[in-house]
C-alpha positions as a printed NumPy array, in Angstrom:
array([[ 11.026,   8.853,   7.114],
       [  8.232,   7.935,   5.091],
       [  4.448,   7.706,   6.478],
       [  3.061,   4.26 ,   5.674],
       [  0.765,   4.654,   3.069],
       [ -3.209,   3.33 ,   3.268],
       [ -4.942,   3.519,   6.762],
       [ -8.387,   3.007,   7.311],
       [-10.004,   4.865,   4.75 ],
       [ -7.457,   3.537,   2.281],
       [ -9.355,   2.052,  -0.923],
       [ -7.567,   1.294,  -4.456],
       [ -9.377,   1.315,  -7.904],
       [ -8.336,  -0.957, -11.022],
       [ -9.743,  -0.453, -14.548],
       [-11.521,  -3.133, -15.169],
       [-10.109,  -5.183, -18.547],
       [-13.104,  -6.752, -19.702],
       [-12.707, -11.211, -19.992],
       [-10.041, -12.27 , -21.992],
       [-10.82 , -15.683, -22.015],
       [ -8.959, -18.445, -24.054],
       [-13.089, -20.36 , -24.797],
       [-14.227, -16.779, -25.977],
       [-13.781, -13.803, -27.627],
       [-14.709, -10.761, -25.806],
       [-16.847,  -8.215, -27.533],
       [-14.249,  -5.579, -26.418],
       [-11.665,  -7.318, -28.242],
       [-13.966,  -8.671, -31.341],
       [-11.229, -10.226, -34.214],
       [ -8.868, -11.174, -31.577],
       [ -7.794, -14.331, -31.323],
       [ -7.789, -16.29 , -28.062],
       [ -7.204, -15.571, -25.575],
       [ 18.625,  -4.39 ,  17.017],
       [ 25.596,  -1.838,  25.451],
       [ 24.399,  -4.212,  27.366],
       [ 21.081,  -2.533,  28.901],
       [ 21.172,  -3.14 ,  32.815],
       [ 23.743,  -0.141,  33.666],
       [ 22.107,   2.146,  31.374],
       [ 18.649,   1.17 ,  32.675],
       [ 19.885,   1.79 ,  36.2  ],
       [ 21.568,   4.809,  35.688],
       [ 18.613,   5.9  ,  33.878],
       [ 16.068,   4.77 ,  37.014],
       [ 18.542,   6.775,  39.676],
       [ 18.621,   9.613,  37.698],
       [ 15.714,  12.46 ,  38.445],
       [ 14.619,  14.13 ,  35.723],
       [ 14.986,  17.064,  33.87 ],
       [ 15.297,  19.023,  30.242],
       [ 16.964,  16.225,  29.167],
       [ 14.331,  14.4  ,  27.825],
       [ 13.326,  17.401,  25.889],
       [ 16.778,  17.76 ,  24.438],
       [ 16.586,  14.293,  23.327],
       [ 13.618,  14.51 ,  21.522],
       [ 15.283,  17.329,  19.806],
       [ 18.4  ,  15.361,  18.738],
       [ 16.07 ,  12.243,  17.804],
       [ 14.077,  14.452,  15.244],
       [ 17.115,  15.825,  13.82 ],
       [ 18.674,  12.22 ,  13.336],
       [ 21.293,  13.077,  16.09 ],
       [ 20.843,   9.726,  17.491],
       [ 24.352,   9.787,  19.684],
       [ 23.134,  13.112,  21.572],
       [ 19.577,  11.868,  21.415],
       [ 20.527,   8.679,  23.31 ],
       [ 23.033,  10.593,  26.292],
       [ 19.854,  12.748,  26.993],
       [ 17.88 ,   9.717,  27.519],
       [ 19.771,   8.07 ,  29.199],
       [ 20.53 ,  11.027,  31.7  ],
       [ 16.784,  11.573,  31.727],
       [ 15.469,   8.702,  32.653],
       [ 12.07 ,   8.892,  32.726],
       [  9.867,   6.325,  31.132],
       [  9.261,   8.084,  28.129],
       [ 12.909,   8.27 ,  27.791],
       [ 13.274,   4.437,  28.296],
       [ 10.625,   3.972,  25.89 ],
       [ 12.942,   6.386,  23.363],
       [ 16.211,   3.993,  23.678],
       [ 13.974,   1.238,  23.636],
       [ 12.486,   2.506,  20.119],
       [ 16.257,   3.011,  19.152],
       [ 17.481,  -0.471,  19.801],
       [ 14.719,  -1.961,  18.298],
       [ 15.202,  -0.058,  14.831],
       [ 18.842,   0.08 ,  14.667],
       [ 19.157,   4.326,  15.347],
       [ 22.672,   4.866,  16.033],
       [ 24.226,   1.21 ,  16.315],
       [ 23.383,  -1.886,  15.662],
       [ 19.566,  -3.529,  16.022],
       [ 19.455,  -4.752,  19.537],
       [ 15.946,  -6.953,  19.929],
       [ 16.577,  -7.904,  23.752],
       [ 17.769,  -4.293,  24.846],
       [ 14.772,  -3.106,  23.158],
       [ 12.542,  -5.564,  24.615],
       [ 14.331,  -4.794,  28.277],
       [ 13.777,  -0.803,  27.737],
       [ 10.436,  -1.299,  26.712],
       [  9.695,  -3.22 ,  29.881],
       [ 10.901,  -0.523,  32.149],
       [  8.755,   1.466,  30.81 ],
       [  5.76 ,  -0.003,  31.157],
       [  6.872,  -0.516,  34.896],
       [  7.86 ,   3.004,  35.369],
       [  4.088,   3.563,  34.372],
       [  4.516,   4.04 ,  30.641],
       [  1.651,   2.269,  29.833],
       [ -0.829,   1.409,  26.79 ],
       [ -4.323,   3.106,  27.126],
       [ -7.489,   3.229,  25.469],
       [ -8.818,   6.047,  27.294],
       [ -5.367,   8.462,  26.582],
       [ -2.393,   8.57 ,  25.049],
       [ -0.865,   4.8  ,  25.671],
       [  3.029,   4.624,  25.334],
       [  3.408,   5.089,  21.425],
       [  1.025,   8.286,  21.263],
       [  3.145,   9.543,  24.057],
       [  5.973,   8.916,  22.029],
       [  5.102,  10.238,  18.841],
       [  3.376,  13.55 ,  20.609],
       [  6.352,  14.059,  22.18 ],
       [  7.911,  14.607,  18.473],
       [  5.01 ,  15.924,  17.168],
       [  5.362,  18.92 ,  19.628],
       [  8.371,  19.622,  18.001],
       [  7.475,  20.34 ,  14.459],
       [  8.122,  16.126,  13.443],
       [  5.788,  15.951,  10.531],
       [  6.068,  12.047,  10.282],
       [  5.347,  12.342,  14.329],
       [  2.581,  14.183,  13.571],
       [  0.967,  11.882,  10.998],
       [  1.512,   8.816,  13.448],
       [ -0.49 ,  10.396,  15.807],
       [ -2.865,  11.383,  13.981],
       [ -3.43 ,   7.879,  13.024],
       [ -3.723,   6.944,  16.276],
       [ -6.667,   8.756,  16.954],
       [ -8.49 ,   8.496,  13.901],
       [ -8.52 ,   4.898,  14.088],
       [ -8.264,   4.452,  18.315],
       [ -5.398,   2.697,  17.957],
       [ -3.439,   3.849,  21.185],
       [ -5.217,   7.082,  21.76 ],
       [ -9.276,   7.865,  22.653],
       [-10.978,   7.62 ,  19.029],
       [-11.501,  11.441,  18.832],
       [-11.363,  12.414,  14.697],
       [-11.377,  15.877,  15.365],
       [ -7.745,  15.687,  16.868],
       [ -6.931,  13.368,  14.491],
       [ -7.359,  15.974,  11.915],
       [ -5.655,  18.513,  13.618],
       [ -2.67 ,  17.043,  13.636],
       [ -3.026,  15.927,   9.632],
       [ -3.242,  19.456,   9.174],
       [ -0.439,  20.734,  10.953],
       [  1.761,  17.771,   9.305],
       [  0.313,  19.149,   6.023],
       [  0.905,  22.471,   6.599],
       [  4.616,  21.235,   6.672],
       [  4.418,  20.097,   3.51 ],
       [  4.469,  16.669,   4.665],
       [  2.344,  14.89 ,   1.647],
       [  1.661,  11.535,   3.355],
       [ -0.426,  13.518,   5.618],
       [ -1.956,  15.644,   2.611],
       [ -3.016,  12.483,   1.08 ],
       [ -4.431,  11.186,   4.356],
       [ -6.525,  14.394,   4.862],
       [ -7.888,  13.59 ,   1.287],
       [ -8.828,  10.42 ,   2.461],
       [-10.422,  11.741,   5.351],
       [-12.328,  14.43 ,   3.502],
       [-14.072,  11.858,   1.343],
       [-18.001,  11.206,   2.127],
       [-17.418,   7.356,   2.955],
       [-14.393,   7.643,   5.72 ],
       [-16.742,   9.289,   8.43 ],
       [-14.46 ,  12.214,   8.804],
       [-15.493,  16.075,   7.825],
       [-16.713,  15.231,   4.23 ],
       [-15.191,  17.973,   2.487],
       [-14.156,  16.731,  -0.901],
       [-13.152,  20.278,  -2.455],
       [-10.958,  20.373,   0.459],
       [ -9.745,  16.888,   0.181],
       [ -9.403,  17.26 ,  -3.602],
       [ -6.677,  20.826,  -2.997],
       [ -4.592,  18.537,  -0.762],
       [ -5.14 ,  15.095,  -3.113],
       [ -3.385,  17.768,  -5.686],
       [ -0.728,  19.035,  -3.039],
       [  0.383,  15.712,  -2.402],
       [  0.449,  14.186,  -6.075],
       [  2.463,  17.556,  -6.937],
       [  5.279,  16.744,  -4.504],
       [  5.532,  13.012,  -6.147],
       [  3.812,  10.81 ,  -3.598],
       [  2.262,   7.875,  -5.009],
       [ -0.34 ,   6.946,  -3.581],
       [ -1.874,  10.612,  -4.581],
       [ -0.427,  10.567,  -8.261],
       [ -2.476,   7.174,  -8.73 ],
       [ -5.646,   8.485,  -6.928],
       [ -5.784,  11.865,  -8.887],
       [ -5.288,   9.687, -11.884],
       [ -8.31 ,   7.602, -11.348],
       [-10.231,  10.329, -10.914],
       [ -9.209,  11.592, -14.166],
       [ -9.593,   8.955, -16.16 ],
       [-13.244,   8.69 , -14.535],
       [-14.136,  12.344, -14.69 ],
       [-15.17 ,  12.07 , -10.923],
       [-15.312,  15.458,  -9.368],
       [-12.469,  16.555, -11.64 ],
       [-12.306,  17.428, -15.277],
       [-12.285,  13.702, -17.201],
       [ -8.96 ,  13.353, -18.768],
       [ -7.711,   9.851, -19.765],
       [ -4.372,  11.706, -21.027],
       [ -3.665,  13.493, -17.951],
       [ -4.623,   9.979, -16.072],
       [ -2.01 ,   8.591, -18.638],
       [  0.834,  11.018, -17.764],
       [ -0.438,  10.712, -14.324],
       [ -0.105,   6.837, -13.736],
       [  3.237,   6.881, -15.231],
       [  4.897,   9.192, -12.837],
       [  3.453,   6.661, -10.461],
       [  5.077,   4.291, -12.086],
       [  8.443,   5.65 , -12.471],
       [  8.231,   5.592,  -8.791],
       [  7.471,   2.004,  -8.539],
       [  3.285,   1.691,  -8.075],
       [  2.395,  -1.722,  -9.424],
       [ -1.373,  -0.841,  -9.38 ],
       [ -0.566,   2.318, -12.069],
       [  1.288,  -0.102, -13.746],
       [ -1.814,  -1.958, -14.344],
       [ -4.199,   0.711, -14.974],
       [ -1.657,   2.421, -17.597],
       [ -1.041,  -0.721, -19.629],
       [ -4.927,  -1.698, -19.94 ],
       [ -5.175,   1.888, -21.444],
       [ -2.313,   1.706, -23.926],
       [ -4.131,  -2.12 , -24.263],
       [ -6.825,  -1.104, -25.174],
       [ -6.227,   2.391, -26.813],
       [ -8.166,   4.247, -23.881],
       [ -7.62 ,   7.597, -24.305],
       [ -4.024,   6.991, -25.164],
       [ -3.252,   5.213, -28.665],
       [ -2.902,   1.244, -28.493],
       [  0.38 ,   0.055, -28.357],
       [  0.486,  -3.396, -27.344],
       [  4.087,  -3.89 , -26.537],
       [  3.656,  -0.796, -24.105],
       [  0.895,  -2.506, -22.354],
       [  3.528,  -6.001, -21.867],
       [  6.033,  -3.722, -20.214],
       [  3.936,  -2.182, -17.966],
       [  2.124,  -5.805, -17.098],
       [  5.228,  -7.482, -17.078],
       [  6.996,  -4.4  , -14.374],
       [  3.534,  -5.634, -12.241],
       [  3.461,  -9.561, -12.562],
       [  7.364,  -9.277, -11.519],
       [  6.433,  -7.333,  -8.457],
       [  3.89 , -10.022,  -7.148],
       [  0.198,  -8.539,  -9.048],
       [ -1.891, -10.773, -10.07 ],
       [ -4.038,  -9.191, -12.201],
       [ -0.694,  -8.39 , -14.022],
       [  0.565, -11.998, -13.985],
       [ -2.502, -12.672, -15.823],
       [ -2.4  , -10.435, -18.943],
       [  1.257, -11.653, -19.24 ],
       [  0.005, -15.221, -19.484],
       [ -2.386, -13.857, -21.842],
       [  0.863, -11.918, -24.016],
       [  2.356, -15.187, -24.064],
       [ -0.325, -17.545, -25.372],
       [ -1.191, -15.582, -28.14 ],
       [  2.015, -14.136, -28.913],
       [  2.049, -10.248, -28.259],
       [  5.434,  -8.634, -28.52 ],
       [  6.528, -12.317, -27.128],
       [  7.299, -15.018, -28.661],
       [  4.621, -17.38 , -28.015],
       [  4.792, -19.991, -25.266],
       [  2.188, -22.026, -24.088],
       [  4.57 , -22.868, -20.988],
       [  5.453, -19.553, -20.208],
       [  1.881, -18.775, -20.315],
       [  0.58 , -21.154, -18.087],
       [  3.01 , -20.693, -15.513],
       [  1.989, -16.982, -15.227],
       [ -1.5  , -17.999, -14.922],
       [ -1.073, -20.295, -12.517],
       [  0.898, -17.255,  -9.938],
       [ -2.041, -15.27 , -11.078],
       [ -4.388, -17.592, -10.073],
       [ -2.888, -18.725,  -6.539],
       [ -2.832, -14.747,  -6.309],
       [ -6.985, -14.574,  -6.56 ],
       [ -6.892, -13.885, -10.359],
       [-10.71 , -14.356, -11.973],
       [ -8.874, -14.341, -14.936],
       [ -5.709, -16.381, -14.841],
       [ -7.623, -19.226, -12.614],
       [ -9.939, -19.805, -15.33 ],
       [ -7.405, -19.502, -18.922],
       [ -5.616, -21.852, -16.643],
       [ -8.503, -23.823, -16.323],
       [ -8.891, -23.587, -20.138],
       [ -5.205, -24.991, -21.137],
       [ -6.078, -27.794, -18.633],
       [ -8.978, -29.05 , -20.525],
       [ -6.975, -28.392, -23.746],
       [ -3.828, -30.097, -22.858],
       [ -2.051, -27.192, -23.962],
       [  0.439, -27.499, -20.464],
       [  1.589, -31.104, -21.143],
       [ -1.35 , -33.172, -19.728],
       [ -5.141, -32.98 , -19.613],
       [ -6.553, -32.147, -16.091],
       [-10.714, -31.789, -16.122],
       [-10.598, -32.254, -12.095],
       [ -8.292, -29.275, -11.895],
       [ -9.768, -27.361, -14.515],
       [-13.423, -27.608, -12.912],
       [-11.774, -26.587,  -9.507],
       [-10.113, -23.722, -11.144],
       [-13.208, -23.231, -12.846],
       [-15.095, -23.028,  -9.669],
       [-13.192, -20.534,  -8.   ],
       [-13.043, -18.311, -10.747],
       [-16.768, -18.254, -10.756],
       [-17.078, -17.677,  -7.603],
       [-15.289, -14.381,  -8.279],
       [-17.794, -13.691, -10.321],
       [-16.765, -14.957, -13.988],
       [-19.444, -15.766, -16.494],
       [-17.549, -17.329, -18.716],
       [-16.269, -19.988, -15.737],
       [-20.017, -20.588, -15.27 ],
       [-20.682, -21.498, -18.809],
       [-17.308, -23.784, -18.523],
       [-18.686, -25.546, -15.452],
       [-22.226, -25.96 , -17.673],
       [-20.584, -27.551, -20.374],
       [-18.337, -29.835, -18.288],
       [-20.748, -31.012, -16.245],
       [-23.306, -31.975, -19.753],
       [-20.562, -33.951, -21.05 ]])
């Protein structure tokens, strides 16, 4: 399995591209132009059944994907933890088919066999995960963890929260390395160790996890508390890519945009957007539009361009609510909207545009 990424201390940085508006022309861009077996019997066999290593055994086979053996010693078990176990199984489809009633059924006896959430302890999915965790699970291990670094399910208590980081990261486990960087930093309230958190930021970007390739990245390309290196935050950012991170996408193609620390190569920069904008970023979507109405590696098309700006916009884009603002009072999509240009105007001043303030100025004199 693979640990969620993010958590609570989870933060992402973007390079900021300075305005590329379609009214101005930026200074950093000066001669541009533009712009889930029926439960019942095996819940009462499991309920008259006393128990015994079984459950053990089962937590064995479950960590070893055995999920045939891991559900007979269950089931023979029957203690609530073991009910919670098939329960967990039906639900996610481990060893047959996804079963959403026979989860929901498990999961109830349970809870009545005194399997039940807690604040104070372990509630039912800390006891679950410990139970795995015990056994050398690494992803187990990392749940947990979770758990009680955040107090979701388990007594806040950060100190065993970052015990049991460790001994997933000591496995070599590097969602837990890069969670035990995040926990090291001086804002996430944990030990504040950032040498420490910086060895396993490196551990973890070494064995390909993304989320650490794209943070050891940024920190090159910003020289913070490593050695500034926009090349190695290059080659960095497109490993993360390779792997499929839409926010390195972004980061590498303003550099090859704008020839940061990598030479400028335009038609780079509209692969790497256009690999974002297709996945759903906004920021991406935006510089597409922007390709498009001027024409970079593109043909141009005002169309095509406006339609990207508009996703980017109903995405939160500063940048692709206001040049969609700016074809609006142009005409350049077909029709002339000043109503919908001052709202997208608006917004994109609210988010902190300078050049949708001056728009708004000027509308409102005419």
């Amino acid at each position: 399995m693979v640990e969620e990424s993010g958590g609570p201390w989870e933060s992402g940085c973007r390079h900021r591209v300075e305005s590329i508006g379609a009214l101005t022309v930026p200074a950093a861009f000066t001669g541009m132009i533009g712009r889930t077996v029926s439960v019942s019997a095996l819940v009462l066999l499991a309920m008259l059944t006393p128990c015994s290593a079984s459950f053990e055994e089962g937590v064995a086979a479950y960590s070893r994907g055995d999920y045939r053996s891991a559900r007979s010693e269950f089931v023979a078990d029957g203690s609530p933890e073991s009910l919670f176990y098939l329960g967990r199984m039906a639900e996610l489809g481990q060893g047959e088919a996804k079963d959403p009633l026979a989860a929901r059924r498990y999961y109830e006896e349970a809870t009545s066999g005194g399997f039940a959430k807690s604040r104070s302890s372990l509630g039912i999915r800390g006891r679950f995960y410990r139970a795995a965790a015990e056994k050398g699970d690494p992803y187990s291990q990392t749940k947990l963890a979770t758990m009680y670094l955040s107090g979701d399910g388990a007594a806040l208590d950060l100190k065993e929260g970052e015990r049991w980081l460790l001994e997933a990261a000591g496995n070599g486990y590097a969602p837990a390395q890069y969670q035990l960087y995040l926990l090291y930093l001086p804002r996430s309230g944990g030990g504040s160790d950032l040498e420490a958190g910086l060895k396993w930021l490196r551990q973890a970007a070494s064995s390909g996890y993304v989320e650490a390739l794209t943070a050891l990245a940024e920190r090159h390309y910003s020289g913070d508390a490593v050695s500034a290196d926009k090349p190695e935050a290059a080659r960095l950012y497109m490993e993360a890519v390779v792997l499929g991170s839409v926010a390195a996408a972004y980061n590498l193609g303003t550099m090859y945009f704008s020839g940061d620390g990598v030479p400028v190569d335009h038609c780079k920069a509209l692969r790497l957007f256009d690999f974002g904008a297709r996945r759903g970023d906004p920021e991406a979507q935006a510089m597409l539009g922007f390709f498009y109405d001027n024409g970079w590696c593109v043909s141009q098309s005002r169309h095509a361009a406006a339609a990207w700006y508009e996703r980017a916009a109903k995405g939160g884009s500063v940048q692709g609510q206001y040049n969609l603002g700016v074809m609006l009072i142009r005409g350049e999509v077909g029709r002339t909207d000043r109503d919908a240009a001052l709202a997208l105007f608006e917004k994109a001043a609210a988010g902190g545009s300078a050049e949708a303030r001056e728009a708004i100025r000027q509308l409102n004199q005419r």
